[in-house]
C-alpha positions in Angstrom: 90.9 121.9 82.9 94.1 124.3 82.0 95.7 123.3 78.7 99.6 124.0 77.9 100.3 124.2 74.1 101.2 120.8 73.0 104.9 120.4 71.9 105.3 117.5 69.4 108.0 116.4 67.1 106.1 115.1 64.0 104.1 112.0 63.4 105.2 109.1 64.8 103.8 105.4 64.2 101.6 104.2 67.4 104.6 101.4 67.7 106.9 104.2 68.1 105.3 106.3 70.0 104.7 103.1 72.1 108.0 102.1 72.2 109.2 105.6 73.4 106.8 105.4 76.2 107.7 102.0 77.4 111.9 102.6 77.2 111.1 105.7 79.5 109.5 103.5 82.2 111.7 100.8 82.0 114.8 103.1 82.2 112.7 105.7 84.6 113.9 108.5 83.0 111.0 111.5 82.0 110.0 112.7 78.9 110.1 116.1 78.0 107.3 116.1 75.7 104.7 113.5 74.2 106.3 111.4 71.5 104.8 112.4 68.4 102.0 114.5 67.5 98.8 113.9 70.0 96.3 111.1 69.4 93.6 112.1 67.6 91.1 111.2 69.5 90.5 107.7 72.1 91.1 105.7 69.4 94.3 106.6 68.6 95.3 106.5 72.3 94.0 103.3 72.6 96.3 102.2 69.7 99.6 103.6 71.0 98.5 101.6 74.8 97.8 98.7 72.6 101.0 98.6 71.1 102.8 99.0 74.2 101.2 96.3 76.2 102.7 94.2 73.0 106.2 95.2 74.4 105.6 95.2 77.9 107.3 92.1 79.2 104.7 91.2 82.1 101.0 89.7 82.1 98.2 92.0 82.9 96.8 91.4 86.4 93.9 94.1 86.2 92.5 97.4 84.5 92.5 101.0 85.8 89.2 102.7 85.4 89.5 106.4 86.1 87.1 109.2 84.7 86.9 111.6 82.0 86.3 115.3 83.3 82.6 116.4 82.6 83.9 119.2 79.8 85.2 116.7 77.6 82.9 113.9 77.3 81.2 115.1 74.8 84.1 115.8 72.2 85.7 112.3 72.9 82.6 110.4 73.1 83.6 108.6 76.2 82.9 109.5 80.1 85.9 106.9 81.2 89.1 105.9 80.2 91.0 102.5 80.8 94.5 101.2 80.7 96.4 97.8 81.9 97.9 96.8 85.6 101.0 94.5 85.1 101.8 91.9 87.7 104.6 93.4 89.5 102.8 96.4 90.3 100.2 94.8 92.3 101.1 94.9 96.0 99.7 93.7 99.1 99.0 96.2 101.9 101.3 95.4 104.7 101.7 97.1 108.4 105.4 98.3 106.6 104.6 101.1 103.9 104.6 99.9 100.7 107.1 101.3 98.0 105.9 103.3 95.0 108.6 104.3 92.7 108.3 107.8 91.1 109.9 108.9 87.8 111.8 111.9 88.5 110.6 114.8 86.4 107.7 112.5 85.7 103.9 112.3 86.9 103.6 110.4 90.4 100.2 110.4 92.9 98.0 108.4 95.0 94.4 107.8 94.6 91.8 106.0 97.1 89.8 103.1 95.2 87.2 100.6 95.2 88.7 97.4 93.7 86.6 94.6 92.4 87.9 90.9 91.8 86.6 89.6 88.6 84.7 85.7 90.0 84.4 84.3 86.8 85.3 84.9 82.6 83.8 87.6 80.8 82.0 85.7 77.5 84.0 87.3 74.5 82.1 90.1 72.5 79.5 91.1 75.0 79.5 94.9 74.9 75.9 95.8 76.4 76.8 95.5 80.2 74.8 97.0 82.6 76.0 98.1 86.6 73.7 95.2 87.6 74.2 92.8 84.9 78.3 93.5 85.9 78.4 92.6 88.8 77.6 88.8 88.7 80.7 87.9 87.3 82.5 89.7 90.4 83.5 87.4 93.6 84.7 90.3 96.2 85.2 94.2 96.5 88.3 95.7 98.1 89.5 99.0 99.2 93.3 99.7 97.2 95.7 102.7 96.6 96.2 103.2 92.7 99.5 104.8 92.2 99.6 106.7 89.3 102.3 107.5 87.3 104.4 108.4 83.9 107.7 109.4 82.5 105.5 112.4 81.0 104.9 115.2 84.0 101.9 117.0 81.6 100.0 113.5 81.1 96.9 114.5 82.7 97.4 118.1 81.5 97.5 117.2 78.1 94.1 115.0 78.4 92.7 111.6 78.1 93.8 111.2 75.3 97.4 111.1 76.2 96.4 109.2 79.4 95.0 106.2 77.1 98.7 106.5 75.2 100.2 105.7 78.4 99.0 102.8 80.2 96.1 104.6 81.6 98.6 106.8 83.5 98.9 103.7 85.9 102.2 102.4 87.8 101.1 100.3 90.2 98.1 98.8 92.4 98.0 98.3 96.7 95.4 96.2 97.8 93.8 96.1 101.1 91.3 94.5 102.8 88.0 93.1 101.6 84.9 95.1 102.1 82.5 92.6 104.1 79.3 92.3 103.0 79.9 94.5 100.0 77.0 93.3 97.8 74.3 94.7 100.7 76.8 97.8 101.8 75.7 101.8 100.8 77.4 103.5 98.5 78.8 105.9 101.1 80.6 102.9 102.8 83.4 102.6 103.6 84.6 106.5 103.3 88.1 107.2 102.0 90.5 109.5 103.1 93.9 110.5 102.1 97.3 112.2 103.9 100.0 112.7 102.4 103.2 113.6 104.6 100.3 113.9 107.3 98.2 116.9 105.6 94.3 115.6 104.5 94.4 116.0 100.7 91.1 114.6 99.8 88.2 112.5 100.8 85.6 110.7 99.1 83.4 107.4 99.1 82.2 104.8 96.4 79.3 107.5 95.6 81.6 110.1 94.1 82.2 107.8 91.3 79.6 108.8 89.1 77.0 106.0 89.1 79.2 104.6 91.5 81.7 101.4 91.1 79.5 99.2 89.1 79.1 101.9 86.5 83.0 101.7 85.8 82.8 98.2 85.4 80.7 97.8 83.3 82.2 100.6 81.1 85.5 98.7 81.2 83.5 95.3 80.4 82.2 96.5 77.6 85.2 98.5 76.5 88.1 95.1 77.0 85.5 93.1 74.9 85.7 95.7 72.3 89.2 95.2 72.2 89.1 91.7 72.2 90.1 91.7 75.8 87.6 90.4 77.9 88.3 90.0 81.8 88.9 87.2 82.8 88.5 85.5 86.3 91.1 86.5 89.1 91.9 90.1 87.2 91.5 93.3 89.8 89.3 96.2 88.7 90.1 99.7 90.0 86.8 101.6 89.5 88.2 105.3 89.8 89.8 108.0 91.8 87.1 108.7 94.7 89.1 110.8 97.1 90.8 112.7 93.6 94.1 112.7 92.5 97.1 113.3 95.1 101.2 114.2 93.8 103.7 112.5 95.5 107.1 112.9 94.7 110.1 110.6 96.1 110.7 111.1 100.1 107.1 111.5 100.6 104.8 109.2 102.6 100.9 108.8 101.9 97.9 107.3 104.5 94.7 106.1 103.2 92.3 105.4 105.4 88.5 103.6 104.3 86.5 104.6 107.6 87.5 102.2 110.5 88.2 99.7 108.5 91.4 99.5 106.7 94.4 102.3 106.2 96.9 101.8 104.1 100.7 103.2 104.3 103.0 104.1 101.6 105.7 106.0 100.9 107.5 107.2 97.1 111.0 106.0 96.2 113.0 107.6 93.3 112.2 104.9 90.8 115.5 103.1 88.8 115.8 101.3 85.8 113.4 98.2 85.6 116.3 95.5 85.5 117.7 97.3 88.6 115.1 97.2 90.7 114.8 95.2 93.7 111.7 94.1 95.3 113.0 96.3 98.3 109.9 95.2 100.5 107.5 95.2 98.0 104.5 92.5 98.3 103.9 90.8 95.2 100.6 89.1 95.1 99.3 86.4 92.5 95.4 88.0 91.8 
């Protein structure tokens, strides 16, 4: 992973590192720089998301799974990381594309997923999950589009650390179809490809999520009970980037296709001030 020397400006409370964060994306304007000196370690990530989920005004819908690069699991003690999807940033796939709105000067890309659809409540403070044992409490598996994004344009640069301090690096969720037949499908079905402005940028399938889907839910399981946020029934699950990571920036369209069986259209907006925006075609859906 390339690293850029960190630029800071002193220690900052998580609240206020949180709240910086949070004013950005609601006013859409970019950060220069991370708010504060970088988090510690998870933890302290975890405590800056935690802070700004307080003064997010929506409901969580869902959690973004995405994984930890191979280098770095061992120094952070974690292969994943997590972080919330709000309600109005879940979209139904529609033949129109659907608008994602990109931060200018910020982070913005696509990602192919695997999207599970919690069935029933999590019990509160189980934190052994299994892949197996996970799955039971999940009623149906669809293909999606994660759109990623932040005010701050190094996020994934700077590391997971930073990613947990910011939502996750998540800005919004597309759903499409559901996989038929999921529980009995392989894990190289359906295959995922992505365009963006026509040109393939990556392809992938629910085996290049190490130890496939159920493996990042049962991380995140484990990890929302540990927080005193178990799932509960009707929240979506996005279980990693299996095509990779794609940039989009505003005036740029993206395809995703899962085999013969679903493709999904969207293209970036510049993004405006939260209270500004209109739903300008969007398709809000009630998980």
């Amino acid at each position: 992973m390339t690293k850029i020397p960190p630029k800071t400006t002193g220690a900052l409370a998580p609240a206020d590192a949180a709240q910086r964060f949070v004013s950005a994306r609601r006013a859409a304007v970019a950060l220069p720089n991370f708010p504060g000196d970088l988090p510690a370690d998870m933890a302290a990530g975890y405590a800056i998301q935690e802070a700004a989920i307080g003064l997010w005004p929506d409901e969580i819908a869902g959690w973004k799974v995405g994984r930890i690069p191979g280098e770095l699991q061992a120094e952070l003690s974690a292969d994943r990381v997590m972080g919330p999807v709000f309600r109005a940033n879940v979209w139904q796939a529609g033949k129109a594309p659907t608008p994602v709105f990109a931060i200018a000067g910020g982070f913005a890309a696509v990602e192919a997923e695997y999207v599970y659809r919690m069935g029933e409540d999590a019990p509160g403070g189980k934190t052994d999950w299994a892949p197996e044992t996970a799955l039971s409490l999940v009623e149906a598996e669809l293909v999606g589009v994660e759109f990623a994004g932040s005010p701050l344009a190094t996020i994934n640069i700077l590391g997971p650390r930073v990613v947990a301090a910011d939502f996750g690096n998540n800005a919004g969720l597309i759903l499409g179809r559901a996989i038929p037949d999921w529980r009995s499908r392989t894990d190289d079905w359906p295959p995922c490809e992505v365009f963006v402005d026509g040109k393939l940028v990556g392809r992938g399938a629910p085996s290049s999520l190490p130890g496939g889907p159920a493996a990042s839910l049962a991380f995140l399981l484990n990890a929302t009970a540990a927080r005193g946020r178990p799932l509960k029934r009707g929240q979506l699950v996005t279980t990693g980037a299996a095509s990779g990571i794609h940039d989009i920036e505003a005036g740029q369209t993206a395809r995703i296709t899962f085999g013969d069986m679903d493709e999904i259209h969207c293209i970036a907006q510049s993004a405006q001030p939260v209270q500004d925006r209109s739903a300008g075609g969007q398709r809000r859906i009630r998980p």
